[in-house]
C-alpha positions as CSV (number, residue, x, y, z in Angstrom):
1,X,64.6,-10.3,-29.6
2,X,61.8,-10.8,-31.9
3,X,60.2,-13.5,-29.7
4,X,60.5,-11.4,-26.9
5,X,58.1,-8.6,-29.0
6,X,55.7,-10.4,-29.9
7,X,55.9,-11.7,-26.3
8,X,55.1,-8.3,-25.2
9,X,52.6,-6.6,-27.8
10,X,50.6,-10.1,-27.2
11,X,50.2,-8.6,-23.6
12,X,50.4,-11.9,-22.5
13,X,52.7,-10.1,-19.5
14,X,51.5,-6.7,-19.4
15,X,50.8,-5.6,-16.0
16,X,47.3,-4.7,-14.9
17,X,45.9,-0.8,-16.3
18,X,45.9,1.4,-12.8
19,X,42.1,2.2,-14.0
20,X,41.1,-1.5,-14.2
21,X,38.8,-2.6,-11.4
22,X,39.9,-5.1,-8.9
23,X,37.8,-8.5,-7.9
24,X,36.8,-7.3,-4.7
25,X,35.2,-4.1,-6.8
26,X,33.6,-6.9,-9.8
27,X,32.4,-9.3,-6.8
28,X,30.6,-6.1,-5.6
29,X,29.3,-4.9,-8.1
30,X,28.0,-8.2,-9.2
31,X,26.2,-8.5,-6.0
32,X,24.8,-5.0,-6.6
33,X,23.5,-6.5,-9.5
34,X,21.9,-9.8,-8.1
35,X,20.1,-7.2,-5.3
36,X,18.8,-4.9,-8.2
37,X,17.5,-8.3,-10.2
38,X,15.8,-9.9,-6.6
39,X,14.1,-6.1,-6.1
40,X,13.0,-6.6,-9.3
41,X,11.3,-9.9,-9.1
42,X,10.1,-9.2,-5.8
43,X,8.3,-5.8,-6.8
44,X,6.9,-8.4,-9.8
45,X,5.8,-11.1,-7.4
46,X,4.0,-7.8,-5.5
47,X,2.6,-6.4,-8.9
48,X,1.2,-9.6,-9.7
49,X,-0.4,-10.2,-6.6
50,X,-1.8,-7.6,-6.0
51,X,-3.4,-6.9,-9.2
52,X,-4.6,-10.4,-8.6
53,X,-6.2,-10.6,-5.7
54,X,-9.5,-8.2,-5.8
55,X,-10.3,-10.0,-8.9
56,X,-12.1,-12.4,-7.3
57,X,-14.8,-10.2,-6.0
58,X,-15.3,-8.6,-8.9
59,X,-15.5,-11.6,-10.6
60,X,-17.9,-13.3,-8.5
61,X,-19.9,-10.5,-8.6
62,X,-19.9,-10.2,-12.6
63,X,-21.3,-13.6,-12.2
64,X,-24.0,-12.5,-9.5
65,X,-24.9,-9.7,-12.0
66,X,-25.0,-12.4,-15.0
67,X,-28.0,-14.6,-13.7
68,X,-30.1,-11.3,-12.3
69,X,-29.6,-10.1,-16.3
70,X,-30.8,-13.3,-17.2
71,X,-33.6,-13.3,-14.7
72,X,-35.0,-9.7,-15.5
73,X,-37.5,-10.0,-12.4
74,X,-35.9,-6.9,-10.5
75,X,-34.2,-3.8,-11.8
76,X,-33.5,-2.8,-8.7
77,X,-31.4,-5.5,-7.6
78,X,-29.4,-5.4,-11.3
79,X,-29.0,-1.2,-10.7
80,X,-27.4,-1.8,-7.2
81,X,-25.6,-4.9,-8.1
82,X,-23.9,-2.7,-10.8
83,X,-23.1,0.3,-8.3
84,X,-21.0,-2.0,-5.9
85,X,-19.2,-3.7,-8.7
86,X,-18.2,-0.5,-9.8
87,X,-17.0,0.4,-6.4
88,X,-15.1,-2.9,-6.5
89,X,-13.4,-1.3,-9.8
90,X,-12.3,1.6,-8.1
91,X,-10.9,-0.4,-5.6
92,X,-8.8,-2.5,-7.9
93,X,-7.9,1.1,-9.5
94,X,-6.9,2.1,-6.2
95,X,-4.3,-1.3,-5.8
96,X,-2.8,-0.6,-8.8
97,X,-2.2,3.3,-7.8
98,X,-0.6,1.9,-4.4
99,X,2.5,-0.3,-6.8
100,X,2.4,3.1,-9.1
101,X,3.4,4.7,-5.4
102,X,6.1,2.2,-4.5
103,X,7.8,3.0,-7.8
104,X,7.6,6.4,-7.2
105,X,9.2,6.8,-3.9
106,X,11.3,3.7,-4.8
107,X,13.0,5.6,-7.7
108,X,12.6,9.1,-5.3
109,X,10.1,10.5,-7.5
110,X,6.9,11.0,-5.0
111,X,5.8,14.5,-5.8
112,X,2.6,16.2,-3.0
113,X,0.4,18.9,-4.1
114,X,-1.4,20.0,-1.0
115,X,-4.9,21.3,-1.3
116,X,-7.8,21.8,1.2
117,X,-10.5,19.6,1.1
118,X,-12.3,17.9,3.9
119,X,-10.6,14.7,5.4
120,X,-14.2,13.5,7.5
121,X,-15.4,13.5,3.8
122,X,-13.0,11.7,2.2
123,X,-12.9,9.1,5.2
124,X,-16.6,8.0,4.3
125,X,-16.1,7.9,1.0
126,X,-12.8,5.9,1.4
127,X,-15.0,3.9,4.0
128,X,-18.2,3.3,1.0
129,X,-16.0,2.3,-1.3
130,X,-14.0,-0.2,0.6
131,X,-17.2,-1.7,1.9
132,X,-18.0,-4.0,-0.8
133,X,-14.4,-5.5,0.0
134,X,-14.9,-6.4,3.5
135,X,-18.4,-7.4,3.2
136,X,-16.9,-10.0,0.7
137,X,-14.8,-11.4,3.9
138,X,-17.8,-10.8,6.4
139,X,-16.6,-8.0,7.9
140,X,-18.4,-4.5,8.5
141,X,-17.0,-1.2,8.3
142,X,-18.7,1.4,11.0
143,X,-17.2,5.0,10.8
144,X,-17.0,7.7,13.5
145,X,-16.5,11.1,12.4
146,X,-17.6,15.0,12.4
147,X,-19.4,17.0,10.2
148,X,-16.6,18.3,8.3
149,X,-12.6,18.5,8.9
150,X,-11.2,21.0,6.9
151,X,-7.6,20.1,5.9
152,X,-4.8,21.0,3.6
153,X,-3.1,18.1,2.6
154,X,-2.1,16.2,-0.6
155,X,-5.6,14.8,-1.1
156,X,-4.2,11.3,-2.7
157,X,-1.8,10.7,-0.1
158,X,-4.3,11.3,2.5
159,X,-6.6,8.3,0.7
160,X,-4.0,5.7,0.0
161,X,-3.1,6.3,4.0
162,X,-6.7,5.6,4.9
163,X,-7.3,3.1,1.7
164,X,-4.5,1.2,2.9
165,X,-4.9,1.1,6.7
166,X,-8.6,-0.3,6.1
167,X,-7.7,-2.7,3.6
168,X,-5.1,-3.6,5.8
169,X,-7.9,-4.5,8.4
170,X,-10.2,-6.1,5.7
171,X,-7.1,-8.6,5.2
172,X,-5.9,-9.5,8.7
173,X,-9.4,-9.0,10.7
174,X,-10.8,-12.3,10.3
175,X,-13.8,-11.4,9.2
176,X,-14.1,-8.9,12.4
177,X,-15.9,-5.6,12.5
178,X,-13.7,-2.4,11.4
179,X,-13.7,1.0,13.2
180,X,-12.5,4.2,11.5
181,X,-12.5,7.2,13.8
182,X,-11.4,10.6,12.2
183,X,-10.9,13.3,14.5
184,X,-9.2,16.7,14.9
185,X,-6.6,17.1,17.9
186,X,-5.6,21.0,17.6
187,X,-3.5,21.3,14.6
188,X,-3.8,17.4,13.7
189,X,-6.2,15.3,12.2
190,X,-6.5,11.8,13.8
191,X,-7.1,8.5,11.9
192,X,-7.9,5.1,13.8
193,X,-8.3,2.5,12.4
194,X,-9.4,-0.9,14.3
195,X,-10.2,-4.3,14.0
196,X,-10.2,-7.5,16.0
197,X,-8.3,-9.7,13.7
198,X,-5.2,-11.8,14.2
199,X,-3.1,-9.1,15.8
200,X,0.8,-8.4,15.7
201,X,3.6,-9.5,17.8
202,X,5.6,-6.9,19.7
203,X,8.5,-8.1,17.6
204,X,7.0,-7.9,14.2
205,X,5.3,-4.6,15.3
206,X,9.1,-3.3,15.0
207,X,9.4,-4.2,10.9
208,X,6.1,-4.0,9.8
209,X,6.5,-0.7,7.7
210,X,9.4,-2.0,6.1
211,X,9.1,-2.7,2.7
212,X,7.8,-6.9,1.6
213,X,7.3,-7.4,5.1
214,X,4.4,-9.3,6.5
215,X,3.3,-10.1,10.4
216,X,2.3,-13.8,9.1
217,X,3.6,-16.2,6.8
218,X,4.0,-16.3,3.3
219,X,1.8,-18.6,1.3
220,X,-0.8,-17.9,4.4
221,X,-4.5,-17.3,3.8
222,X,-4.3,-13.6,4.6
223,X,-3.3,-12.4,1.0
224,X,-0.9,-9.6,0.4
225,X,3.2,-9.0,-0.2
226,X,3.9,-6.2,2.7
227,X,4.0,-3.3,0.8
228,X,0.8,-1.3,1.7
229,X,1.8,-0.5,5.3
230,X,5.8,0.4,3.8
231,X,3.5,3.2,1.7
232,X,1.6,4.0,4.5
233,X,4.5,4.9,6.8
234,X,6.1,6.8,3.6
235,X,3.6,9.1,2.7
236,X,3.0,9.8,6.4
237,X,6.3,10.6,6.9
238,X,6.5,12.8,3.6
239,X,3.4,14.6,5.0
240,X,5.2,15.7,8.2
241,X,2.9,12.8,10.1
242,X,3.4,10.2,12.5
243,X,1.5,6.6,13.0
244,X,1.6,4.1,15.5
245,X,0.4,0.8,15.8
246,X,-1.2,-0.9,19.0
247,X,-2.1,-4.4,19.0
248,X,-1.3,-7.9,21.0
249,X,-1.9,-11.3,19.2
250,X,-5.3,-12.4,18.7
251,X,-6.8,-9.6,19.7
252,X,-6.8,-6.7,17.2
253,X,-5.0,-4.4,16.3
254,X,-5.2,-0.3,16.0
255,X,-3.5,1.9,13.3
256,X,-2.8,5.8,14.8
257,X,-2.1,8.4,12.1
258,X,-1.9,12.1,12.9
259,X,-1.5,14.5,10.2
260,X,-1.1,18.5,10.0
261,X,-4.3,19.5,8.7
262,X,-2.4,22.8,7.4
263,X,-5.1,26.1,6.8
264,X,-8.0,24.7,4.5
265,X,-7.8,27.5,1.7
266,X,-4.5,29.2,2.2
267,X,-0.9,29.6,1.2
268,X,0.9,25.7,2.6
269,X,4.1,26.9,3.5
């Protein structure tokens, strides 16, 4: 009788607590886990990339800038040399806002504040700064815009879209010459951007905005982890947009968005 207690309080033959999860619920939740930790490493691999990469413009550049400081012949050439590093700056400012966004609407947290400001304006800016970039690679940038195109959108959103698309174009067009158009259809605003890079497949056309995806190989010269376009299609989408992509293999490829543009100066509803 005693052994038979001690047999029992040992719990050696206790049955199973009704609240006690079952394997197929652990094995679950254990591959939960292993998801989380790869999502992790991945958005790591991304941060580090990309952080990475437009260093080495701005480094070379530093360099440039070091033997004209040594020289002191021109002025000039040491003023302007220090204007477009610091537009390569902003631009690495800009790559590490773009990982700030894919934690944000990762974790559900993207917040927009719409306000009017003028979206031909911001394009040429976006285009200026960018410029530095794809000169780096040989590429141009040419712009095509009006006057003015009074908007109310969330201003930020409305630059990482375009920041994005042309960097996009500055990474995959081969050293090709880049077209923004900006444009105002009715109630929408139009953004193009084009180049005559490497293309996209019809197939990888269909996952290109997912997030870590890429239309070539990884480990190819064309830089990059997939995330920009995922950010693209998510703040378009959050802005009540749409964006297509038209391009065939080898021969370019041409990024749509159309946006509201909203009243400029009153009430967004």
């Amino acid at each position: 009788m005693k052994d038979t207690l001690r047999h029992q309080a040992s719990g050696e033959d206790a049955a199973p607590s009704a609240s006690s999860p079952s394997m197929a619920e652990l094995t679950a939740r254990l591959d939960e886990m292993r998801e989380a930790l790869a999502a992790r490493d991945a958005f790591l691999a991304v941060a580090a990339h990309e952080l990475r990469n437009p260093m080495t413009p701005i480094l070379a550049h530093a360099q440039r800038l070091r033997r004209l400081a040594s020289q002191a012949e021109n002025p000039g050439d040491l003023a302007g040399g220090l204007e477009r590093l610091e537009k390569l700056i902003e631009h690495y400012v800009r790559r590490a806002t773009v990982l700030l966004d894919v934690s944000r609407i990762t974790m559900g947290k993207l917040r927009l504040s719409p306000e009017p400001f003028d979206l031909a304006e911001l394009a040429r800016h976006t285009v200026d700064a960018l410029s530095p970039a794809a000169h780096y690679v040989g590429s141009t940038i040419a712009i095509e815009a009006p006057p003015e195109l009074p908007c109310r959108l969330d201003r930020l959103a409305a630059e990482q879209i375009l920041d994005n698309l042309i960097s996009n174009a500055v990474k995959y067009g081969a050293g090709s010459p880049i077209e923004v158009r900006v444009a105002c259809d009715g109630h929408w605003a139009k953004l193009q951007v084009a180049d005559r890079g490497i293309g996209i497949s019809e197939v990888d056309q269909q996952r290109i905005f997912n997030r870590f995806e890429r239309a070539v190989a990884m480990g190819s010269k064309a830089g990059g982890f997939g995330v920009g376009l995922w950010v693209v299609g998510q703040l378009v989408d959050a802005l009540g947009g749409r964006v297509e992509v038209d391009s065939q293999p080898g021969s370019g490829t041409t990024f749509t968005v159309r946006l509201p543009v909203g009243t400029a100066g009153a009430p967004h509803a």
